[in-house]
DOVOVO-373926 format. One record per residue (C-alpha): x, y negated, z; residue in three letters; residue number from 1. Coordinates in nm, 4 decimals. Layout:
BEGIN
MITOR         xx         yy         zz   resn   resi
MITOR          X          Y          Z    ala    NUM
...
END
This chain:
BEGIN
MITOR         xx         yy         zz   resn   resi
MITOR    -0.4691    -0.9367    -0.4706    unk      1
MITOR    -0.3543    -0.7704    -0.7961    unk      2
MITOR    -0.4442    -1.0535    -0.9589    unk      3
MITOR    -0.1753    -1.2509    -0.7143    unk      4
MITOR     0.0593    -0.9608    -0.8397    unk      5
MITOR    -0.0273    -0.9881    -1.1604    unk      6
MITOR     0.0226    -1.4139    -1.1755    unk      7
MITOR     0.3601    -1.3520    -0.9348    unk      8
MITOR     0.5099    -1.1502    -1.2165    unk      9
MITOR     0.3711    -1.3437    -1.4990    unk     10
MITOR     0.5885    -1.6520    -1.3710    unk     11
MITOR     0.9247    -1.4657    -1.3709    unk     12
MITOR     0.8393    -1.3167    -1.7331    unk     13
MITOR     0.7070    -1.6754    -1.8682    unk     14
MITOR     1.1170    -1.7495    -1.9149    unk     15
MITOR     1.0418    -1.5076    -2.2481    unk     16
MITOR     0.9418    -1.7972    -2.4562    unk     17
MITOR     1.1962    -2.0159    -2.3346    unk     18
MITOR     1.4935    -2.2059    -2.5372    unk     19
MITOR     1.7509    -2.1315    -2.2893    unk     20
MITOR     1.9111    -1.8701    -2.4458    unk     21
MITOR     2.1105    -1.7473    -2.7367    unk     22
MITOR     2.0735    -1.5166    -3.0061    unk     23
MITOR     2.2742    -1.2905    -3.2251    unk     24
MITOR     2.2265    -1.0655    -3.5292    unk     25
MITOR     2.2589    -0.6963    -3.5363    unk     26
MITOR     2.3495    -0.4319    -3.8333    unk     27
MITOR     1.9393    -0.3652    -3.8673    unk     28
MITOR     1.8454    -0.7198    -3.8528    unk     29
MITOR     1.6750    -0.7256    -3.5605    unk     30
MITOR     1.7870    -1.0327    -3.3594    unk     31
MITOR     1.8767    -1.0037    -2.9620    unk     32
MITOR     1.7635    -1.3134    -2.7414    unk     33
MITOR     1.9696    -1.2961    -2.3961    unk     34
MITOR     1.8239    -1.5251    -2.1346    unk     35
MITOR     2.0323    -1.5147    -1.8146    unk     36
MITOR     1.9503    -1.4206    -1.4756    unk     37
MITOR     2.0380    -1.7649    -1.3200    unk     38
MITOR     1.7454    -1.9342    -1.5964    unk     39
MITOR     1.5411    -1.6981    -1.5191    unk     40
MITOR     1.5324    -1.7822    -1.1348    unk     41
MITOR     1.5310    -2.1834    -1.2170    unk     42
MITOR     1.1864    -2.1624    -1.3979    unk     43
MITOR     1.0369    -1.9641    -1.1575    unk     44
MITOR     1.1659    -2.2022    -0.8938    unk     45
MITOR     1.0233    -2.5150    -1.1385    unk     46
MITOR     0.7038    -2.3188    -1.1257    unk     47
MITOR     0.6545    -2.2681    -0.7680    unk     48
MITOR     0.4422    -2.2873    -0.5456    unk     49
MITOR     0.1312    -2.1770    -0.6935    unk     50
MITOR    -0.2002    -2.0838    -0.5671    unk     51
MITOR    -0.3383    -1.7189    -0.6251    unk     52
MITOR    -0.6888    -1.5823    -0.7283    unk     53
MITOR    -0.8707    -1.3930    -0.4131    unk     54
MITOR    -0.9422    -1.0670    -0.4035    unk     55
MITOR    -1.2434    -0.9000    -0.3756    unk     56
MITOR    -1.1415    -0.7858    -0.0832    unk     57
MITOR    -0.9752    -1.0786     0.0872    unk     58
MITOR    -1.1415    -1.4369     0.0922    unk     59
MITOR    -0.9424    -1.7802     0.1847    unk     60
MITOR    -0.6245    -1.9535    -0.0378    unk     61
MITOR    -0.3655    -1.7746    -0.1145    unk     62
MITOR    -0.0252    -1.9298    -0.1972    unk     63
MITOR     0.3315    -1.8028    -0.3902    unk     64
MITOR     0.5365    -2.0529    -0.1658    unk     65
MITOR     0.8471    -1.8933    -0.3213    unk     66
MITOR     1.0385    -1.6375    -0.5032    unk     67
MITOR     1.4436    -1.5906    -0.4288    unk     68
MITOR     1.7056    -1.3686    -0.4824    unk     69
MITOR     1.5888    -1.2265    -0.8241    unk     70
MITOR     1.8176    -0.9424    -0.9875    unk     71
MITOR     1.8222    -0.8234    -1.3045    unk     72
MITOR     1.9188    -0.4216    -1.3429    unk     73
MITOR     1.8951    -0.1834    -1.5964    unk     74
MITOR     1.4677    -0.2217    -1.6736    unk     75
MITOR     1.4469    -0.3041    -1.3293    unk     76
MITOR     1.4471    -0.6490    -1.0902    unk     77
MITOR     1.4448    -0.7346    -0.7254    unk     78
MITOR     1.3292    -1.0442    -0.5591    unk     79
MITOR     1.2540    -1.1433    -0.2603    unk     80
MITOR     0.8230    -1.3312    -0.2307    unk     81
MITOR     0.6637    -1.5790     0.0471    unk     82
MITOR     0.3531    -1.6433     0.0200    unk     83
MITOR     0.1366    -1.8593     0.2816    unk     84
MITOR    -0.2534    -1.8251     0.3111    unk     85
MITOR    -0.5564    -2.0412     0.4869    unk     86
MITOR    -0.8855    -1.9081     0.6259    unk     87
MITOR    -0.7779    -1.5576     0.5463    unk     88
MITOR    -1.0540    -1.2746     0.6077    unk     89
MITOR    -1.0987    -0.9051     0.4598    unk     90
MITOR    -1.4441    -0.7787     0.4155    unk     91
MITOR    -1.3863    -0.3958     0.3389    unk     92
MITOR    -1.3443    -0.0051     0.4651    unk     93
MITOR    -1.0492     0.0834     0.6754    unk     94
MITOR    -1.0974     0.4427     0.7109    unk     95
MITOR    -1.3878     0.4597     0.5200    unk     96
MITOR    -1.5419     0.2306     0.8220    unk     97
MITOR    -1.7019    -0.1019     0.7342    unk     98
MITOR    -1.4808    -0.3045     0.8552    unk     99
MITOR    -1.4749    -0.7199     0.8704    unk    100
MITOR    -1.1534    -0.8963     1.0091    unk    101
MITOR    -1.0271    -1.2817     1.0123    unk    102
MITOR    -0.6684    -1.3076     0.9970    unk    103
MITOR    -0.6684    -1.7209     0.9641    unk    104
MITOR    -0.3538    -1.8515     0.8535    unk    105
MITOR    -0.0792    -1.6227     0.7164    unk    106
MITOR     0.2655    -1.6360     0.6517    unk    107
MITOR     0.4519    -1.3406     0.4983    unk    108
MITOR     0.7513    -1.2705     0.3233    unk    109
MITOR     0.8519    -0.9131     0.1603    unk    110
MITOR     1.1087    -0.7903    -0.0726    unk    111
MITOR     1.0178    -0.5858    -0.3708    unk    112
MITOR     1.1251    -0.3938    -0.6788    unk    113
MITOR     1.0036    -0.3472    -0.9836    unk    114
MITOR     1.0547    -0.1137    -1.2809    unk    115
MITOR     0.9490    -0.2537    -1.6156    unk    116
MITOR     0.8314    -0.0655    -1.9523    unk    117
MITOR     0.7437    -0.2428    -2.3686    unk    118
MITOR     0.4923    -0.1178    -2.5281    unk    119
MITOR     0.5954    -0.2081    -2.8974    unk    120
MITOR     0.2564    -0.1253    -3.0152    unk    121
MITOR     0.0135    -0.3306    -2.7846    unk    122
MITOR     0.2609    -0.5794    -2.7383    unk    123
MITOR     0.2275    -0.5539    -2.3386    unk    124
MITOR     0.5335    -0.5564    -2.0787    unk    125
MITOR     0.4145    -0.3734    -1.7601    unk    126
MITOR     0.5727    -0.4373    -1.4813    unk    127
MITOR     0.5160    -0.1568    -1.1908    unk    128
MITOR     0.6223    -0.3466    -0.8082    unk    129
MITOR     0.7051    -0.1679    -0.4923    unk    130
MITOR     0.7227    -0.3643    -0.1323    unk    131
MITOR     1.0492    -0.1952    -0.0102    unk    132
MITOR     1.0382    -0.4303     0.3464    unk    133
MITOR     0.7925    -0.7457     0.5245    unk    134
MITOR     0.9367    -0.9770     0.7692    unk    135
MITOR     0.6278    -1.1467     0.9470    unk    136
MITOR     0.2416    -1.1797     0.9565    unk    137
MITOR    -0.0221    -0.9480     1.0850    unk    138
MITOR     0.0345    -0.5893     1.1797    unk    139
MITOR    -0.3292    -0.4996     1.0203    unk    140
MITOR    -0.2871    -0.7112     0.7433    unk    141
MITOR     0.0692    -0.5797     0.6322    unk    142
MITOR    -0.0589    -0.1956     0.5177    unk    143
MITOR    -0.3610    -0.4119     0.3433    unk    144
MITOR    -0.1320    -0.5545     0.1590    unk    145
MITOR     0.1017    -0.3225     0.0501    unk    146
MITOR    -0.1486    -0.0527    -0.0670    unk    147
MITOR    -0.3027    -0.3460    -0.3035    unk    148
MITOR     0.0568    -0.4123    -0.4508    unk    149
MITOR     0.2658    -0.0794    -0.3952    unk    150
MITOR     0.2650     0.1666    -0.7050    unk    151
MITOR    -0.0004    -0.0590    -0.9706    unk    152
MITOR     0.1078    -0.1103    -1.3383    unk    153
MITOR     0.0617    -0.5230    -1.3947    unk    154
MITOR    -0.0048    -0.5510    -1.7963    unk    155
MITOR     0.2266    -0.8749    -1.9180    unk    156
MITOR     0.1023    -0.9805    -2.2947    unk    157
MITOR     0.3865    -1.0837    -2.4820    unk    158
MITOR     0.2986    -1.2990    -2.7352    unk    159
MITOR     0.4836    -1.3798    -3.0423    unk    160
MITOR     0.7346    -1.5828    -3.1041    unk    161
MITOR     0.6533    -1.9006    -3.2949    unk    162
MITOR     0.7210    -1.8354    -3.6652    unk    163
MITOR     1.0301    -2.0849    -3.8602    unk    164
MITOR     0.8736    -2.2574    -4.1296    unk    165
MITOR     1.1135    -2.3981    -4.4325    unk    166
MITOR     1.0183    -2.6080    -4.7199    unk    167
MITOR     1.1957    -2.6348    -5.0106    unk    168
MITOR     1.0457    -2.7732    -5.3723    unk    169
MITOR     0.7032    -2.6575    -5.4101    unk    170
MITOR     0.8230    -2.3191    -5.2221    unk    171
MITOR     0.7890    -2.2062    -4.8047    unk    172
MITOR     0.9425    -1.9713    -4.6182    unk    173
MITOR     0.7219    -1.8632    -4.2995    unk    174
MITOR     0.9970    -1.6241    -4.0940    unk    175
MITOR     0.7776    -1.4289    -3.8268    unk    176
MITOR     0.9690    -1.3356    -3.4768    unk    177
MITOR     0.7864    -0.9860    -3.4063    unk    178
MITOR     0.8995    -0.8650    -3.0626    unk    179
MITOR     0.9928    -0.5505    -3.0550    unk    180
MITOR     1.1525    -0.4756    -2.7097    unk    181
MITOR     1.2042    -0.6442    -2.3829    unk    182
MITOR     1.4572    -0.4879    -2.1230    unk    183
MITOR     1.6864    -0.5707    -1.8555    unk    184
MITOR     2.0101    -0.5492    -1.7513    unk    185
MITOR     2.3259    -0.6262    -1.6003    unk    186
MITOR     2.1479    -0.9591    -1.4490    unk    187
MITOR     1.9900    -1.0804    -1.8122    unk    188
MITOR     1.6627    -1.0492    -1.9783    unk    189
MITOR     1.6768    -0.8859    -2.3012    unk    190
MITOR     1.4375    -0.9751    -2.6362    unk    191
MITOR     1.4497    -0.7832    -2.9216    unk    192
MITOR     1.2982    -0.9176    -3.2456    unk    193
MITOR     1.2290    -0.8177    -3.5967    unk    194
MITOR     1.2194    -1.1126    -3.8227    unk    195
MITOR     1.0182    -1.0785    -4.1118    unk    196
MITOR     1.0090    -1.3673    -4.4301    unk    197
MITOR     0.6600    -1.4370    -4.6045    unk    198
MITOR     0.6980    -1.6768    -4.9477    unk    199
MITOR     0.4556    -1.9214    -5.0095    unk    200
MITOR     0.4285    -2.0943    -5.3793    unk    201
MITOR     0.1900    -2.4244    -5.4284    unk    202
END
């Protein structure tokens, strides 16, 4: 199930390497990419649905039917998940008892939050998720799978940006996007980059 999480999340941070978006230029030269809150929720839509990796817990497929009502807050977001599952069965301890259930089919929805942190140095966005309410599917199920999502880090890699490449003469320019932040707020996604120029002679 956290890798579920983990693929959930990935799919409203994929909108980072997007062209939707402008850009502008600060006093330091770092460059500001602003993607809004309304693109954000578009690709994610265009995405959907998706189907999940198990868990080594639970057995059966596992779909992301849909994600709606995304917000964007200062390093935080809210969105509401269904997801739909077939031949659904957890083979694991509930109270430190062995413990083998089938659920079948499933059909949950919850709404969650999430806080969000860079790390400039790995290059990873975490994103940390908390299930604030679930509407439907199995009472035993439910606490299952809220202690899988509730209070885990999810590790994002950002990549880089593609690099700009002018020719000119017998001369190159490579310009390299290094990101150097990612935050949100006030219902847009936020990318900070440091471009830096490379000259290539023939």
């Amino acid at each position: 199930m956290k890798r579920n999480v983990y693929i959930t999340f990935a799919l409203i941070f994929l909108s980072l390497f997007v062209p939707y978006a402008f850009a502008q230029t600060d006093k330091d030269r770092e460059a500001v990419i602003a993607i809004p809150e309304t693109v954000i929720s578009e690709l994610v839509r265009d995405a959907l649905p998706i189907e999940v990796t198990k868990h080594e817990t639970l057995s059966g497929a596992i779909w992301v039917k849909s994600i709606n009502n995304l917000k964007l807050g200062k390093n935080k977001l809210s969105f509401s998940v269904n997801m739909l599952g077939e031949n659904i069965e957890y083979t694991g301890k509930i109270a430190k008892v062995p413990t083998h259930l089938d659920f079948g089919t499933i059909d949950v929805s919850f709404d969650c939050d999430a806080s969000i942190r860079y790390d400039k140095e790995k290059g990873i966005l975490y994103v940390r998720p908390r299930v604030l309410e679930i509407r439907g599917g199995n009472e035993v199920l439910l606490p299952l799978l809220v202690g899988l999502i509730n209070d885990e880090e999810y590790p994002i890699k950002a990549k880089e940006l593609k690099p700009i490449i002018t020719e000119y003469g017998n001369k190159s320019l490579v310009i390299n996007m290094d990101i150097s932040s990612v935050y949100t707020e006030h219902h847009m996604l936020f990318i900070e980059i440091k471009p830096s120029v490379v000259k290539n002679s023939e």
